[in-house]
N, C-alpha and C positions, 0 to 999 in steps of 0.2 A: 652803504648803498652799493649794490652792484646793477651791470647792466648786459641782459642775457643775448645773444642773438636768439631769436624763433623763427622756426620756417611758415608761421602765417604771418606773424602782425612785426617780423622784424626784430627791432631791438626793444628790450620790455625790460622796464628801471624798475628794482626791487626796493624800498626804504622801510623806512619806519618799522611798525613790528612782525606784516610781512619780510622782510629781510631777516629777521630771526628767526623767521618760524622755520626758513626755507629749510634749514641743516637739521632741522628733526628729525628722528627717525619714524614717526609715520607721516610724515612728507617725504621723506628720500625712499621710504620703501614703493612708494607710489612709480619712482624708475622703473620699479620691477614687474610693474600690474597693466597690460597691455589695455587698450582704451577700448578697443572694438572684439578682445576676447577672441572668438575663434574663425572671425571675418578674413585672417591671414590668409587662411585654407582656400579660401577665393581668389583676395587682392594680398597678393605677397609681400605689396609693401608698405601695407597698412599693419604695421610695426610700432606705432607711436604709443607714447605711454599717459598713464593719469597723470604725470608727473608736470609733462608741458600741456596737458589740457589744461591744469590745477593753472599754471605760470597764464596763460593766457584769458583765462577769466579770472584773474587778476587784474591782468594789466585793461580788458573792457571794462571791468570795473572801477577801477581809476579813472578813464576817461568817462565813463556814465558821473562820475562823482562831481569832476569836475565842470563836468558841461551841469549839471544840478546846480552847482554853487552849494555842494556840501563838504564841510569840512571839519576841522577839529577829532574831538572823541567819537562823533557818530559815524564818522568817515573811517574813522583806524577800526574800529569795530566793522563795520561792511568788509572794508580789504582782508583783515583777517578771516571774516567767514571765508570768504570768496579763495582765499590761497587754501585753508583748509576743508572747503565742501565735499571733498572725495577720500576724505583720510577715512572713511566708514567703509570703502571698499573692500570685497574681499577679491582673493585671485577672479583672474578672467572676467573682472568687472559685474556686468550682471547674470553671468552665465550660468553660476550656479545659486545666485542670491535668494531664488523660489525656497529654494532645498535648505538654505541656511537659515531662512525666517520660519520654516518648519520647526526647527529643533532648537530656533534662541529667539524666535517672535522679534528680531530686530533686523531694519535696511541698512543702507549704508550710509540714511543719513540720521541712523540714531547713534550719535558720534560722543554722546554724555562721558564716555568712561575713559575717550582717546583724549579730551580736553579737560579733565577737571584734576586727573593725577600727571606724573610723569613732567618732561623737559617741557607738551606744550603748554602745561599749566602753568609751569614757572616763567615762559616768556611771557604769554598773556596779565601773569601777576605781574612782571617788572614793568608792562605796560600798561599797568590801572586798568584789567578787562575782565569782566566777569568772565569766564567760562560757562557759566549756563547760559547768559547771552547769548554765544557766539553757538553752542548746541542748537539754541531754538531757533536762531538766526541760518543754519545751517537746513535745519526742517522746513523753512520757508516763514514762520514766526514773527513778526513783527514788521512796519512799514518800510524800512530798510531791505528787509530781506527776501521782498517783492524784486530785487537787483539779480540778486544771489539763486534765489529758487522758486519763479512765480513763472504767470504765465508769457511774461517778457523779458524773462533773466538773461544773464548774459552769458550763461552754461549753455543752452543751446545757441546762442548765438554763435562763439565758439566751436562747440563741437560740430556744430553741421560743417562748419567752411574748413575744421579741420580735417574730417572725417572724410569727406571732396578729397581736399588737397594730398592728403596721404594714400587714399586709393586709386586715384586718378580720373575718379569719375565727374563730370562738368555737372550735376546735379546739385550737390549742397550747396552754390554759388549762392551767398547774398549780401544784401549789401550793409555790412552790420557797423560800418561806420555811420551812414544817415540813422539806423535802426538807436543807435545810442543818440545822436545828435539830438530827436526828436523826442527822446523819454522826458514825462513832465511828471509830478508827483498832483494830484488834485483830490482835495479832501480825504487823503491818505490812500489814496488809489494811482499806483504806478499807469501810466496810458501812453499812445503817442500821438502827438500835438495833430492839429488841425492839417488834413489834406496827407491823410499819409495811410489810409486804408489799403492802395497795393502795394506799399512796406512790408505791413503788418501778414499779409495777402504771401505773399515773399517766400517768409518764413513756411507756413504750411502746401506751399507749391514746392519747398525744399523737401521738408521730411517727408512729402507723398513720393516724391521719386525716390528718395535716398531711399524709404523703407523696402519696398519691394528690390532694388539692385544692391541695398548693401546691409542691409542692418536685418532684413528676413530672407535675403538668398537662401534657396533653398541646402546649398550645403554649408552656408551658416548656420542655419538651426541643423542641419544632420550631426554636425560635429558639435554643436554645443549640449544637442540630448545627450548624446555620448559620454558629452564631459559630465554632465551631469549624472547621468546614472554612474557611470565607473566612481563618480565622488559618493554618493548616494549607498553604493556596495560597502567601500569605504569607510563612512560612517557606520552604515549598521552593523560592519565587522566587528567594531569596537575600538580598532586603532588607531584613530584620531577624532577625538572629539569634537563638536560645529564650533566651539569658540576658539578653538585651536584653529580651525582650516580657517575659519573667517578671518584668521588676522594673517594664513601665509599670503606671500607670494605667489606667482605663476609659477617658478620653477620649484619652488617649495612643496605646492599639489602636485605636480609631475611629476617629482621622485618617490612622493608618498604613493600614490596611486601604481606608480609600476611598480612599488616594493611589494605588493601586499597580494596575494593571490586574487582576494575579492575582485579585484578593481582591476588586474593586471592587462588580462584579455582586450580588453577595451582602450587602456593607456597605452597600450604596444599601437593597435589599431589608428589612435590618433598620433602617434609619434610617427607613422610610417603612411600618414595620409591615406589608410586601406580602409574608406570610412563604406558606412552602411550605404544602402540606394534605398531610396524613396518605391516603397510597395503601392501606397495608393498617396496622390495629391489630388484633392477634393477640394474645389471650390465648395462657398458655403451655401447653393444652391441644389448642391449634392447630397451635405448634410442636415439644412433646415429647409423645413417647410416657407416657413416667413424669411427672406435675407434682408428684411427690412429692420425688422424685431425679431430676432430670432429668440427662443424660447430657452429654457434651462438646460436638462441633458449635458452634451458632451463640453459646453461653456464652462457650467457651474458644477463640473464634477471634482469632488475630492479627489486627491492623491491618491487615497487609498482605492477610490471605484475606478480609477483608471488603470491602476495594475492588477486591478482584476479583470479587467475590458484586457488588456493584455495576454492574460492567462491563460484567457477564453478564445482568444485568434487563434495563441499558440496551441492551444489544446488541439482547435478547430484543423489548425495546419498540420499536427502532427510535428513540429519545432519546437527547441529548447527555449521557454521562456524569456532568458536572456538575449536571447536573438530576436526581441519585437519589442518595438519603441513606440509610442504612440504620443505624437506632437498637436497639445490643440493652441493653434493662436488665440491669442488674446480678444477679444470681443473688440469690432471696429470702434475708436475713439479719438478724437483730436482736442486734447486740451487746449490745445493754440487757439480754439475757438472762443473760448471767453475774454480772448485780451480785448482790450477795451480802448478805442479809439475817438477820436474829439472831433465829431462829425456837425457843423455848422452850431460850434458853442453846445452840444450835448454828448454826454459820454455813452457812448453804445457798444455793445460787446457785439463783434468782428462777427461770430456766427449768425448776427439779425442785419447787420447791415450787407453783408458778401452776397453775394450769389453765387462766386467761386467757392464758396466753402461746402455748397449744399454739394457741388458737384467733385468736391474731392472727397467728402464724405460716401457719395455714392463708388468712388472710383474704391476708397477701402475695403468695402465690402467685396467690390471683383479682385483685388487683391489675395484675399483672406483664402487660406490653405489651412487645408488639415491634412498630418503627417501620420503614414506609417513606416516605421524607417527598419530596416532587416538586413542581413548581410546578401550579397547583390544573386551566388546563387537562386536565393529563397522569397526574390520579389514575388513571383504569380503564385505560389502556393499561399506564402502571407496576407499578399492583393486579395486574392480569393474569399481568405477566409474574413479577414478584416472586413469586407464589403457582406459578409453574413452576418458575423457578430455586428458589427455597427450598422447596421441597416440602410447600406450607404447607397442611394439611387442615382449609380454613376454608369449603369448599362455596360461596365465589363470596362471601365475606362482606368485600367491599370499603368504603371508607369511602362512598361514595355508595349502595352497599345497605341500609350499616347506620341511616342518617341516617332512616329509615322506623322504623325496629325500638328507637326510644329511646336511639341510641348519642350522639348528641350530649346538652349539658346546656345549662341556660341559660349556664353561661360558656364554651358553644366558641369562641360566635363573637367571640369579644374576644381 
């Protein structure tokens, strides 16, 4: 048994077969794989690693278990997913995972290959635990591992109040001690008990601010395109294979990426914070017709149609291809809205009973940006053409126009 300090939940008792998993080597390389990827560039001291995330949705783990009244083999199997959920990581968390499921069609939580050979096999064997268990248990798979990876896990419970506390922003605040207190298992449906709807509420009032001030700041995603194209060069150079980059480290892709000419330009770029500027940031009223249902287009466009949307700016601009980045976020979505709560003895999912859901759902949408990102000379040529090529009805609303009109904040320029 040992017993860790943590800077969120305190001191956090390791036993059982957690406590041998701990000194693996993909748990210990997890030290090395920053949690929040290239958010640094922002909050400098949002530093923290997968490694005490991993420790920490552990230890909520253990306390959800216990407040359940589970225990024995189904319980040592939860803990074990729970310390192992993020051994499928690769560097920089998910910064460049798009680009990695490109070329090996696997996340980081297809963890089959990290648990069935090697040291964590062998713990799990000396502990009577299948390993394909704990794989599908890791995907979200089974009634258990609604704990682990569902729409009330204890992985975001964690991460938001860690991802707060490390950047210092008062946003992910919640209160994830009642949030376990209350979890009930009913008819094999994880929920939380009766009278606890702005709990559940909590949560998706955290990740709607957290997202826009720290998980899509806009030069969090400048620096993470970056990262990802100079990986991206990287790979199709030939000198590191995706099942090789998937399993380094952070500083492991950092020395590969500045070794290699492909990738160099851009890993110098990020080592020395000299990152691109934002050419055009378009709200999705700029770029869809409907921002209610927005249509397919620049959403559902392949990898391949967007480096030619690229091509075609840069053509447009008269600039080197490699100097136009083009970022589409993710289409507005809150899974947090199917969690299911025990409203006067009926189980109801949180987006039919809330009202605040409909309206933080609306607030995503005002959220939602589309990126063109260029090195800072080359904004209004780029701006320009970008708003030709993409048919963008933003009436000349360039980042060097908008910089008048309050579009920057006090933290752009960091």
């Amino acid at each position: 048994m040992s017993t860790i300090k943590d800077s969120v939940h305190d001191h956090i008792t390791v036993d059982g077969v957690a406590a041998d998993l701990l000194d693996t080597p993909p748990i210990q390389r997890l030290r090395r794989i920053k949690q929040l990827g290239t958010v640094s560039y922002v909050y400098p001291s949002a530093n923290h690693t997968r490694f005490e995330h991993s420790l920490g949705v552990y230890h909520l783990a253990c306390e959800a278990l216990d407040h359940l009244g589970i225990d024995g083999a189904r319980a040592e199997r939860t803990r074990a997913a729970a310390i192992l959920h993020d051994i499928g990581h690769g560097p920089y968390s998910h910064n460049v995972e798009s680009l990695l499921h490109r070329h090996t069609g696997r996340y980081h939580d297809d963890v089959d290959d990290l648990v069935a050979t090697g040291p964590v096999a062998r713990v799990l064997d000396d502990h009577g635990i299948d390993p394909a268990t704990i794989a599908d248990m890791v995907r979200g798979d089974g009634e258990l591992a609604q704990l682990v990876a569902g729409e009330l896990d204890v992985d975001r419970m964690d991460y938001l109040v860690r991802d707060a506390h490390h950047t210092g922003v008062p946003y992910g605040t919640i209160d994830h001690e009642r949030l376990v207190r209350e979890l009930a298992f009913i008819d094999g449906e994880l929920v939380l008990g009766e009278g606890n709807v702005q709990t559940a509420e909590s949560l998706l009032v955290a990740r709607a601010l957290m997202n826009p001030t720290v998980y899509n700041h806009h030069v969090a995603r400048i620096s993470k395109a970056m990262l990802r194209r100079a990986t991206e060069a990287l790979v199709d150079a030939g000198d590191a294979q995706p099942q090789r980059v998937r399993r380094m480290d952070d500083a492991e892709l950092q020395v590969a990426l500045r070794a290699h000419d492909a990738s160099r330009d851009l890993a110098d770029r990020l080592a020395d914070r000299d990152l691109y500027k934002r050419a055009v940031w378009a709200e999705m009223a700029d770029v869809f017709e409907d921002v209610v249902d927005p249509d397919a287009g620049l959403l559902d466009a392949t990898h391949g149609e967007r480096r030619a949307l690229e091509d075609d700016i840069a053509a447009d601009a008269d600039v080197d291809p490699d100097h136009v980045i083009i970022d589409v976020q993710s289409a507005p979505g809150m899974r947090e809205t199917t969690t299911r709560v025990l409203v006067n003895g009926d189980i109801r999912r949180l987006g039919d009973q809330s009202t605040l859901v409909r309206a933080l759902q609306m607030a995503q949408r005002e959220q939602w940006r589309l990126g063109v990102y260029t090195p800072t000379e080359l904004t209004e040529p780029v701006g320009r053409a970008a708003e030709r090529v993409l048919g963008l009805q933003t009436d000349g609303a360039l980042i060097a126009e908008n910089a008048s009109h309050g579009q920057y904040t006090s933290l752009s320029d960091f």
